[in-house]
C-alpha positions in Angstrom: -29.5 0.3 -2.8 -26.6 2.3 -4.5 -25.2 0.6 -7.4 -22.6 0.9 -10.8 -24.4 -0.3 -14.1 -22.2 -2.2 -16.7 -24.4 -2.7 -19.9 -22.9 -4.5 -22.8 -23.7 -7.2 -25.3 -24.2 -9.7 -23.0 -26.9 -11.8 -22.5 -27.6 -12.8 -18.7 -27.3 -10.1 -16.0 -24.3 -10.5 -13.4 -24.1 -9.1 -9.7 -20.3 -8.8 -8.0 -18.9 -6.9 -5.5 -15.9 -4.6 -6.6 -12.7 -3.7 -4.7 -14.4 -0.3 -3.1 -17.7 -2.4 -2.0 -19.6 -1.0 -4.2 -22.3 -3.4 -6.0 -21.5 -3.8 -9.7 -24.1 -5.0 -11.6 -23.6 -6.4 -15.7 -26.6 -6.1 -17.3 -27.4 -6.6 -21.1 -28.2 -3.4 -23.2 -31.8 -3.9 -23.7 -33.0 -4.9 -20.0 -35.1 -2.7 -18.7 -34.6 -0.5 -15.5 -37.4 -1.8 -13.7 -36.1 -6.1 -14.7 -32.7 -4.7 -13.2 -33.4 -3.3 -10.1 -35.7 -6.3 -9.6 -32.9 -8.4 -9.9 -31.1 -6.4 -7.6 -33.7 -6.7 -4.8 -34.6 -10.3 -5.2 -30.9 -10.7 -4.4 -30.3 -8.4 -1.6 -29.5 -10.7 1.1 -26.7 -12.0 -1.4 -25.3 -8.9 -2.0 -25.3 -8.3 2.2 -23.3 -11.4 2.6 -20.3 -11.0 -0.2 -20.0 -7.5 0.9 -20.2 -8.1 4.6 -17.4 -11.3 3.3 -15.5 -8.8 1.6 -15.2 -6.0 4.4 -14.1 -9.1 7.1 -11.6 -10.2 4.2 -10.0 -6.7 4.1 -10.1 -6.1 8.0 -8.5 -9.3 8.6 -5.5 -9.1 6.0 -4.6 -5.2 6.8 -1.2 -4.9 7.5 1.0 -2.3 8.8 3.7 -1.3 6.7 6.5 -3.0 8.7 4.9 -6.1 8.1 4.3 -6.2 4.5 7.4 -5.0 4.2 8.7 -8.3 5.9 6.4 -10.2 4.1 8.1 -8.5 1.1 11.0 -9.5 2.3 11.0 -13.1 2.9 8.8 -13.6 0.0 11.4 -13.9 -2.9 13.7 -16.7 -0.7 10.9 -18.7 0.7 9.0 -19.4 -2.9 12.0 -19.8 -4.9 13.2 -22.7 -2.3 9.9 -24.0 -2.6 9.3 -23.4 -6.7 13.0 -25.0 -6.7 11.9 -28.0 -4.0 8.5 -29.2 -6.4 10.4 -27.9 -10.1 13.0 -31.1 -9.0 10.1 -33.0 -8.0 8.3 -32.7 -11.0 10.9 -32.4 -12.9 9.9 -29.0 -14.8 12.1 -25.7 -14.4 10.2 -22.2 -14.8 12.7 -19.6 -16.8 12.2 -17.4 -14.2 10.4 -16.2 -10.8 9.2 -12.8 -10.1 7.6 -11.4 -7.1 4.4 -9.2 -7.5 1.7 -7.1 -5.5 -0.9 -8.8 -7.2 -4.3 -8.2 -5.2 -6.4 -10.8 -7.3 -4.6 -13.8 -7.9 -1.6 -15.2 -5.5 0.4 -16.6 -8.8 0.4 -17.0 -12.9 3.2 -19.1 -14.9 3.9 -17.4 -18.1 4.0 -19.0 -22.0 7.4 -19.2 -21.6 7.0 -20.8 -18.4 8.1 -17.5 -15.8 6.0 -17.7 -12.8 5.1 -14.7 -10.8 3.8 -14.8 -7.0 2.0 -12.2 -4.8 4.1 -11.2 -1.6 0.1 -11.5 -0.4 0.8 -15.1 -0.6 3.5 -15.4 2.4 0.4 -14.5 4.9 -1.2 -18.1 4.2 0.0 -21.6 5.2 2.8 -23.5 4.0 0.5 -25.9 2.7 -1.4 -23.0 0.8 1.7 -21.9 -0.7 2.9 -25.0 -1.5 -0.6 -25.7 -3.4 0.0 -21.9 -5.2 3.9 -23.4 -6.3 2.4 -26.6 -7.8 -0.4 -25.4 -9.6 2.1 -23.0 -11.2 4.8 -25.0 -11.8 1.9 -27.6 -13.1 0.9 -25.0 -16.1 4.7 -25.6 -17.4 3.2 -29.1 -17.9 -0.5 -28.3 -18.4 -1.2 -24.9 -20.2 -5.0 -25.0 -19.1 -7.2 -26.3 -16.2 -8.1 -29.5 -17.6 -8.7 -32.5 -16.1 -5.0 -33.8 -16.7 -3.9 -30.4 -14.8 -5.6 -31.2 -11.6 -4.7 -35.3 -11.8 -0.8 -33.5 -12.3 -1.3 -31.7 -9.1 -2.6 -34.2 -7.1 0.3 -36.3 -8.2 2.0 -34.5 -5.8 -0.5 -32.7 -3.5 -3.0 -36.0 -2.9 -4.8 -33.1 -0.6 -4.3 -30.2 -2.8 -8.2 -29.6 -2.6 -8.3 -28.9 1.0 -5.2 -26.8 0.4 -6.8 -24.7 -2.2 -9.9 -24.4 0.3 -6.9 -22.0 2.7 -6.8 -19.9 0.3 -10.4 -18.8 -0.3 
């Protein structure tokens, strides 16, 4: 099985898949060859699944250029009525909002409290995107992902758990 090999000062070994499918394994500097591919093999059928995951993700969110370019579109309207909808809720206000093409994460609130979203986001449920606005508008509140930060969100989203399960 083909491989990349990360070693570093760590000291546990880590197996993910990266954004080409390739395996990418994190190993620390003075494991040996042998204790690394072992490793690898014992968790073959692991690394099957997630990349087998991963490909179906891709396939299934590949869009054609007129429609991300919609999505684009309706992005920076739709999420400010809804940041502006929950920010009067909760009474919070972010200093700004910014629309990104963040691949990894669907939104991130700022230390001066400017929250960016992913266009990605608009290809998810309301009830998804109204989870993403929350928890953002929640770390102008909460800096962190404390305890207090998730009884904050289900203040307002009693169900935010099953939301948050729409996005995985």
């Amino acid at each position: 099985m083909e491989y990349k090999l990360i070693r570093s000062k760590r000291k546990t070994i880590e197996l993910s898949i990266d954004d080409d499918f390739v395996t990418l394994v994190k190993a620390p500097l003075k494991m040996s060859t042998e204790e690394i591919e072992a490793f690898i093999n014992k968790h073959k059928k692991w690394i099957e699944k997630q990349t087998a995951r991963k490909i179906e993700h891709e396939e299934r969110f590949r869009l054609s250029e007129k429609e991300e370019r919609m999505l684009k579109e309706k992005a920076l309207p739709y999420l400010t009525e809804r940041t502006e909808y929950f920010s009067n809720l909760m009474g919070v206000k972010p200093t700004g909002i910014k629309i990104t093409s963040a691949k990894k994460r669907f939104g991130s609130c700022s230390g001066k409290n400017s929250i960016c979203y992913s266009w990605r986001l608009m290809q998810y449920a309301p009830e998804a995107i109204d989870y993403v606005v929350v928890h953002e508008l929640a770390h102008i509140i909460q800096k962190n992902h404390g305890k207090d930060f998730y009884k904050l969100i289900e203040k307002y989203l009693p169900d935010y758990k099953k939301r948050e399960k729409l996005l995985k």
